[in-house]
N, C-alpha and C positions, 0 to 999 in steps of 0.2 A: 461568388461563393461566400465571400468576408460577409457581403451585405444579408444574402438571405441565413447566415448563421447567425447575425445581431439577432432579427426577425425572429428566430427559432427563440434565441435565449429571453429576448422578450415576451412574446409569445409563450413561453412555459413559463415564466415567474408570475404571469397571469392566472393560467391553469394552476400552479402550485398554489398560490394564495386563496383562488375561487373556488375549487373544485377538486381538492385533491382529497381532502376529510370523505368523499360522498365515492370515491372512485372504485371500479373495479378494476383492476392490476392483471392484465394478462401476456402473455408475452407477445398479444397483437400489438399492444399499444404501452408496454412497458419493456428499459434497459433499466440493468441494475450495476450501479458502480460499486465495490469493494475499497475500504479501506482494508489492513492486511491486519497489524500487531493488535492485539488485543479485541480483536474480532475474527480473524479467520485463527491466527495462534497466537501461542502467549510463548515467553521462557518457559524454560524446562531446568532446573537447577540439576534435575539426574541425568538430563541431556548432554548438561552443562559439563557436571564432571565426566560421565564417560567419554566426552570428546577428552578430555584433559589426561586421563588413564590411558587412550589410544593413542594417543601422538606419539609417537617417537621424537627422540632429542628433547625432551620435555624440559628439561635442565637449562640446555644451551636456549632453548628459547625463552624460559622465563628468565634468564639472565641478564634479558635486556632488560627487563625493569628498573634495572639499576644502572641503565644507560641514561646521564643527565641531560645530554642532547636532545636524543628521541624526545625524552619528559617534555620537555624545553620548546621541541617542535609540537607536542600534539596537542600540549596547551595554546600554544598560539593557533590550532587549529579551529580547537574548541571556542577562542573567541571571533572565527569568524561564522559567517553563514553556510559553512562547507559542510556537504554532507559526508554518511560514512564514509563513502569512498576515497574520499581525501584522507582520509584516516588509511586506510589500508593501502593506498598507493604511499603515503608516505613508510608504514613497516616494511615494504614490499622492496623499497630502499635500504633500507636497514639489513634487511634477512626474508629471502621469499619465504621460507619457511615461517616465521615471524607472521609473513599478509597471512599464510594459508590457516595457520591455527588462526586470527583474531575471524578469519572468514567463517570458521569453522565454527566455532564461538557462537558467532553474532547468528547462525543457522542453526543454533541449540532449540532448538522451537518445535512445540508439540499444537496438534489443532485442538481447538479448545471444546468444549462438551457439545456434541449434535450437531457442530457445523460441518463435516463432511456430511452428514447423511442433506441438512439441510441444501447445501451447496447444490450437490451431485441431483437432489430431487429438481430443482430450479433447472437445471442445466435438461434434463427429461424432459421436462414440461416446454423447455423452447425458449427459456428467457436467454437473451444474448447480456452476457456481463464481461466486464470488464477493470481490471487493477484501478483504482486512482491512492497512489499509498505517495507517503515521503521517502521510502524505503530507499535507497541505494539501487541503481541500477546492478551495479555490481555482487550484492548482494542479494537482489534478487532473482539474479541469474542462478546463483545456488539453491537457494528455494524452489526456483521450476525443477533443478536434479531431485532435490528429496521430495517434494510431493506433485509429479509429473501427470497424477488424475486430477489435482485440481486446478493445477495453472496451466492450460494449455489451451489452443483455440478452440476446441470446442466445448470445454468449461468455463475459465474465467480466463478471456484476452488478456493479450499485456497491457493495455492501458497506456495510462498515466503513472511513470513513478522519475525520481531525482535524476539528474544528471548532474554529477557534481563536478563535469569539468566545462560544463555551460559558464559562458561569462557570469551570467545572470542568475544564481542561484531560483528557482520557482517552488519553494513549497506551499501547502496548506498550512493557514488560508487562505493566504493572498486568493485575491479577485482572480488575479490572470489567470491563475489554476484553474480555476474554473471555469473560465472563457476556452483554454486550450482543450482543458477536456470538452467542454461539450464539440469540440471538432469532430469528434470520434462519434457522435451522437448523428442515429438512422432519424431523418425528417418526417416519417410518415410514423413514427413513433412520439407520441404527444409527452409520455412521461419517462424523466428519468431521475430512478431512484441512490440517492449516495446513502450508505452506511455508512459511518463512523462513530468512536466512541467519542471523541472530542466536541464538547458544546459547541466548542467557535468553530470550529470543519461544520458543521452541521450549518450554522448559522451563515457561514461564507455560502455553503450551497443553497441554501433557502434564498440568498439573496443573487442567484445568479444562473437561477432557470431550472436548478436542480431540486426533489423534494429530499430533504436532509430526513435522517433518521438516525436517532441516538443510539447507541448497541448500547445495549447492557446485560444480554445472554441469549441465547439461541430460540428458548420457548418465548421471550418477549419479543423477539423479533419477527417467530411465523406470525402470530399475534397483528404485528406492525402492517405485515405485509398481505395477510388475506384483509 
């Protein structure tokens, strides 16, 4: 299975570089990967505060701000490769109430202009997609609760996202990423397409079987994709 998936990913970095400018993209022979932030949603600062308004205990919990410890740990967090989750398992230590707002927080997020209608039309027409995000496992477990029409299996699969209590941290753009995800990639499907707004995400998938495509708004992107 290892051997004819190299085969695959070689074989499409071929197809990407030769043939992919001239392609017609149908969901016979096209998968579409998702990045998540700043292409499926972005922050929402009014999101931001009505989570902040609705919390109860709002007091006792910003209180820890002024806990030196915590400070002290989430810095050391920050300088390793740990994703958010390591962040919110360590509040979750402090004060569950503590994980639950920063969880709440970090799912302040609105979908960004035309991508639901774009998403949900892809998902009609029969394209099988699938997450490839850095996001937090954890944290994307919450995002399936708030928008449960578009991360689901018959919209956009779970994919690819963090696991941050992997020995081995794997984000984009590491190579591996890429390798792992095309696991999830159907063999009798020649192309698969990754969005992301990141040049070097883009670049890591160009060079690793995937046809990268830079987001920069929803009308550029049908644009990319017929």
């Amino acid at each position: 299975m290892l051997f004819k998936k190299t085969l695959l990913i070689i074989s499409a970095c071929i197809i990407t570089q030769t043939y992919a400018a001239d392609t017609q993209y149908t969901p016979q022979n096209t998968e579409i990967f998702w990045d998540i932030h700043k292409v499926i949603i972005q922050k929402s600062k009014s999101d931001m505060l009505q989570t902040l308004w609705q919390t109860p205990n709002k007091l006792a919990i910003l209180s820890h701000i002024f806990n030196w410890g915590l400070l002290k740990d989430l810095y050391a967090i920050s300088k390793t490769d740990s994703s958010g989750g390591a962040y919110v398992e360590r509040l979750r230590e402090e004060d569950e109430r503590l994980a639950d707002f920063a969880m709440n927080m970090a799912n302040s997020q609105v979908l960004l202009d035309g991508m639901e209608d774009l998403i949900l039309d892809l998902a009609d027409k029969g394209y099988t997609m699938y997450v490839a995000s850095n996001i937090g496992s954890l944290v994307f477990d919450r995002l399936k609760q708030k928008y449960p029409h578009i991360f689901n299996e018959n919209v956009i699969k779970n994919g690819k996202t963090v696991d941050f209590q992997s020995d081995k941290l794997l984000e984009k753009p590491d190579s591996q990423f890429f390798v792992e995800l095309a696991q999830l990639r159907d063999e009798n499907k020649p192309y698969a397409i990754f969005i992301d707004d990141k040049q070097e995400n883009v670049d890591a998938a160009n060079n690793n079987g995937f046809i990268g495509i830079l987001f920069k708004n929803s009308e550029q992107l049908v644009q990319e994709l017929n």
